[in-house]
C-alpha positions in Angstrom: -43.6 42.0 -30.2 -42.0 39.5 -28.0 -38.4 40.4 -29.2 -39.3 44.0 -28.7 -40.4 43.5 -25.1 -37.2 41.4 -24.4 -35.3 44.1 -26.4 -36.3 47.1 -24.0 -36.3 45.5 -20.9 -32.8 44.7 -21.4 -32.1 47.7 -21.8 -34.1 49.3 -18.8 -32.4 46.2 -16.5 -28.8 47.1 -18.2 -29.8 51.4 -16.8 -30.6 49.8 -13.5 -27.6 48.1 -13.0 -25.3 51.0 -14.3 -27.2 53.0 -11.8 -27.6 51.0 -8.5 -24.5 52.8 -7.1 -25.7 55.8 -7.8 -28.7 58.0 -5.3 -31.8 56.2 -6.1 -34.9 58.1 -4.5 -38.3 56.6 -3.9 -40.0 58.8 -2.0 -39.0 62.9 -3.4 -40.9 65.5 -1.5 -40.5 68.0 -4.7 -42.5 66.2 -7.2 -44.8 69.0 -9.8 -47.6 68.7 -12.0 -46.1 68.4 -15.7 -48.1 68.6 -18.8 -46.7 65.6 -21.7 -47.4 64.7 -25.0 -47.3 61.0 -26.2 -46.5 59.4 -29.8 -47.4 55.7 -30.0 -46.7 52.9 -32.3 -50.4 50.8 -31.7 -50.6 47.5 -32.4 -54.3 46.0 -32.3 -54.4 42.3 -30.8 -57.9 41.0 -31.3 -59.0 37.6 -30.0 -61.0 35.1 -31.7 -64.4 35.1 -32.1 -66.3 32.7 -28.9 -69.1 31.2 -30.0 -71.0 29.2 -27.5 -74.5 27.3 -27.1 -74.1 25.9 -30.5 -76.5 23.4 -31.5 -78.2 20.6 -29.1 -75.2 19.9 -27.3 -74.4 23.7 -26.4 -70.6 23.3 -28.1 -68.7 25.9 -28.4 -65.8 27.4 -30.9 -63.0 29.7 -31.7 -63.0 31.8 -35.2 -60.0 33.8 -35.4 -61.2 35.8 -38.1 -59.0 39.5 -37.5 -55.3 39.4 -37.0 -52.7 41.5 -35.8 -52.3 45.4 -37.2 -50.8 48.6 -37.1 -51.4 51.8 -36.3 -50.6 55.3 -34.1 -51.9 56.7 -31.1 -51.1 60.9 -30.4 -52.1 62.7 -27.4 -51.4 64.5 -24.1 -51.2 63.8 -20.3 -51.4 65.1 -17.2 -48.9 64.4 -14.3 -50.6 65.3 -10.7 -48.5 63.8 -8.3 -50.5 62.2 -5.0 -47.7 61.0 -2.7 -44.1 60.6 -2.9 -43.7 59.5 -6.3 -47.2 57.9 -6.4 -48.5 59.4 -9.4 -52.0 60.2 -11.5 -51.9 60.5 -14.5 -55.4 61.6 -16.8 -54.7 62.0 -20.6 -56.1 62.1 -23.6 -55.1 61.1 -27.7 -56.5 60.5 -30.7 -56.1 56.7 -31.9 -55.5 55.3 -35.4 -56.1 50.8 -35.7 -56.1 48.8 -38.6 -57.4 44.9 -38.4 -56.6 42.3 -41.1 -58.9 39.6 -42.2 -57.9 36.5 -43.9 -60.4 33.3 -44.1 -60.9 30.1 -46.2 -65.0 29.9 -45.7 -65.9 26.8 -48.3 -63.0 24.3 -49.9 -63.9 22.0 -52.1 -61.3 20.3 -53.2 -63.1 17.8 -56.2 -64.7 21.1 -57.8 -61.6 22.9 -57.1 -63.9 25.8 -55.8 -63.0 28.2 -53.2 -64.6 30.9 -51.1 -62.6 33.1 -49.2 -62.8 36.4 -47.4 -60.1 39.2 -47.0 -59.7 42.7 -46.1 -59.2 45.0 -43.2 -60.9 47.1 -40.6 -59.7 51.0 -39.9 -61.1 52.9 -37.0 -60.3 56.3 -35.9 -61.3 57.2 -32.4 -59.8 58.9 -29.1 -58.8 57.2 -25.6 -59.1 59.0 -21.9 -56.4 56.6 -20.0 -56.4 57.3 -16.1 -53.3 55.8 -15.1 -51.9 55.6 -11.6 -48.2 55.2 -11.3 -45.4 54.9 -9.4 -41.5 56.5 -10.0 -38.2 55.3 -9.2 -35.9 58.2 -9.1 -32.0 58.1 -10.2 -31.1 61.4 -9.1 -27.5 61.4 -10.6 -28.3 60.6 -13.5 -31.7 62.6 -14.1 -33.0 59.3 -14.9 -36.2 57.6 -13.7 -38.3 53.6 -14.0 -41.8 53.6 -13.7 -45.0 51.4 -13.3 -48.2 52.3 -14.3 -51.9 50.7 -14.5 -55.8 51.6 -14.6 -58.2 51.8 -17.1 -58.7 52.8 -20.5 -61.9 54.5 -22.1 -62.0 54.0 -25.6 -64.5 55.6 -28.0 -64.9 54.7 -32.1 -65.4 57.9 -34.4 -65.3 56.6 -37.6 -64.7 52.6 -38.7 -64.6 51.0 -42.5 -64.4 47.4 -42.6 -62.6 47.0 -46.3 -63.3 43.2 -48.0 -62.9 41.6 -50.9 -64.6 37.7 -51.6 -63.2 35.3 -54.5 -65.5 32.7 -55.9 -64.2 30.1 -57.9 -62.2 32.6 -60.0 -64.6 35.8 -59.3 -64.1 38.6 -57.5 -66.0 41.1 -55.8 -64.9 44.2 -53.5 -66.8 45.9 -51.2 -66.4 48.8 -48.7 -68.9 49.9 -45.7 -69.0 51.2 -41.9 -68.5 49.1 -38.9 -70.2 51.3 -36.6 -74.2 51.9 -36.3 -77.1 50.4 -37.4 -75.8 48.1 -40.3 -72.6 47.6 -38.3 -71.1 44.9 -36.5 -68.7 46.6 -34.2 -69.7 48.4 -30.6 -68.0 52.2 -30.8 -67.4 52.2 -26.6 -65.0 50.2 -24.9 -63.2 50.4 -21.3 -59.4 48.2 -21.0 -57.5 47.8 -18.7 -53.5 49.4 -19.2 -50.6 47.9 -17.8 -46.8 49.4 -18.5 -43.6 50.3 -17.8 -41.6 53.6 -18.7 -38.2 55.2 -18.5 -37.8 58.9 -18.5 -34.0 60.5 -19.2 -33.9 64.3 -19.4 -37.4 65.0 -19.2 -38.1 62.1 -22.9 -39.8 59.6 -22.5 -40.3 55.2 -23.6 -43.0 53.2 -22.7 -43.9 50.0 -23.3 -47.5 49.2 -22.5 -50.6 46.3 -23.2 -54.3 47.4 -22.7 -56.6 44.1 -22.0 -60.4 45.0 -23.6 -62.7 43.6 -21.0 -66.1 44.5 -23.2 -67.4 42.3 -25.9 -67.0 44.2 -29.3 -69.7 42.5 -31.1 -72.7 44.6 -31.6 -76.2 42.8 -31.5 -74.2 39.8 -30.9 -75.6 36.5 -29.7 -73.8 33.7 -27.4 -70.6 35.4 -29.6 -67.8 37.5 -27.9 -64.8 39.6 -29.2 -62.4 41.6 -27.5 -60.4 44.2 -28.0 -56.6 44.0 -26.9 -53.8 46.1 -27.8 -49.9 46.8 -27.1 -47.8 50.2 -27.4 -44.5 51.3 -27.8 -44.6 55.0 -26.7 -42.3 57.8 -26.9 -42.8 61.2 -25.5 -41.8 64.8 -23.5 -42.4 66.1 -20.3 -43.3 70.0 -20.1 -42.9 71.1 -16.0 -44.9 73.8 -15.1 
């Protein structure tokens, strides 16, 4: 993700250059409302599990249980312009995340026994961003930057956690909800979004990072999770 956030913002500095001799507006008095739809490549980017207040001493530790995975977000926006090219921007999309799971619980290397846990968690929910931005205007070349940020209101529909546990040579597979009363997972969440775009002939790339600020964990004592993701967006703007 690293190389693709070097990758396109070389490529929005490289426009900026080819454009600084050309009219650049920052303040247009004819901004509209426009109505746009978004397609996301969503990459999920959970943290560790905290634990704290463990035993006597009240240590504390880091299980990085989940790791990185993909999935898609799809949705509309809502362009209301407030100022100038100060922006809000209300939307709403339907999101698809995937989690993988890979640990080594018990090693013991005389018996030559093993216990480890794998799998994946899938959650399908929707997301009401309200994003305020602002837009630097290239009027030449019908070609705009922009910076956008505010929070993120995510809610869980439907969640599987997937896993599979081998024993010393056994196997055994189970599948059940992450959500509700059994579950381990909190279906609500508020992040915070931070991004850039570029807009060229009314399509549009984003590159984005939402920073969960609740804990995840349902039920959960003196443990914390969060929830961060990052998004490479593409889209089209519909004026009215």
């Amino acid at each position: 993700m690293k190389k693709l956030a070097l990758i396109i913002g070389t490529i929005l500095f490289g426009c900026t250059l080819s454009a600084k001799a050309q009219d650049i507006s920052f303040e247009s008095d004819d901004n509209k409302p426009f109505l746009g739809v978004r397609l996301g490549l969503d990459i999920s980017c959970p943290t560790d599990w905290k634990v704290s207040n463990i035993g006597e001493n009240g240590a504390s530790m880091s299980l990085p249980l989940f790791n990185n995975g993909a999935g898609f977000d799809l949705g509309a926006v809502y362009n209301i312009p407030l100022w100038k090219n100060l922006y809000f921007e209300p939307g709403l999309s339907i999101y698809y995340n995937t989690m993988g799971c890979s640990v080594t619980i018990a090693d013991d290397p005389e018996f030559g026994t093993s216990d480890d846990l794998s799998g994946s968690v899938r959650r399908f929910g929707f997301r009401i961003p309200f994003q305020v931005g602002y837009r630097v205007d290239f009027t030449d070349l019908d070609f705009s930057l922009s910076a956008f940020t505010g929070p993120v209101l995510t809610a869980g529909l439907v969640g599987r956690q997937h896993a599979t546990i081998q024993y010393d040579g056994l196997k055994e597979s189970g599948s059940e909800s992450v959500y509700g009363h059994d579950g381990f997972l909190n279906r609500v969440d508020v992040g915070w979004k931070i991004g850039v775009g570029a807009e060229y002939n009314n399509f549009v790339l984003q590159l984005s990072g939402t920073i969960g600020m609740c804990n995840m964990l349902s039920g959960a004592i003196n443990t914390k999770y969060r929830d961060n993701n990052v998004a490479l967006t593409i889209g089209y703007n519909f004026f009215l």
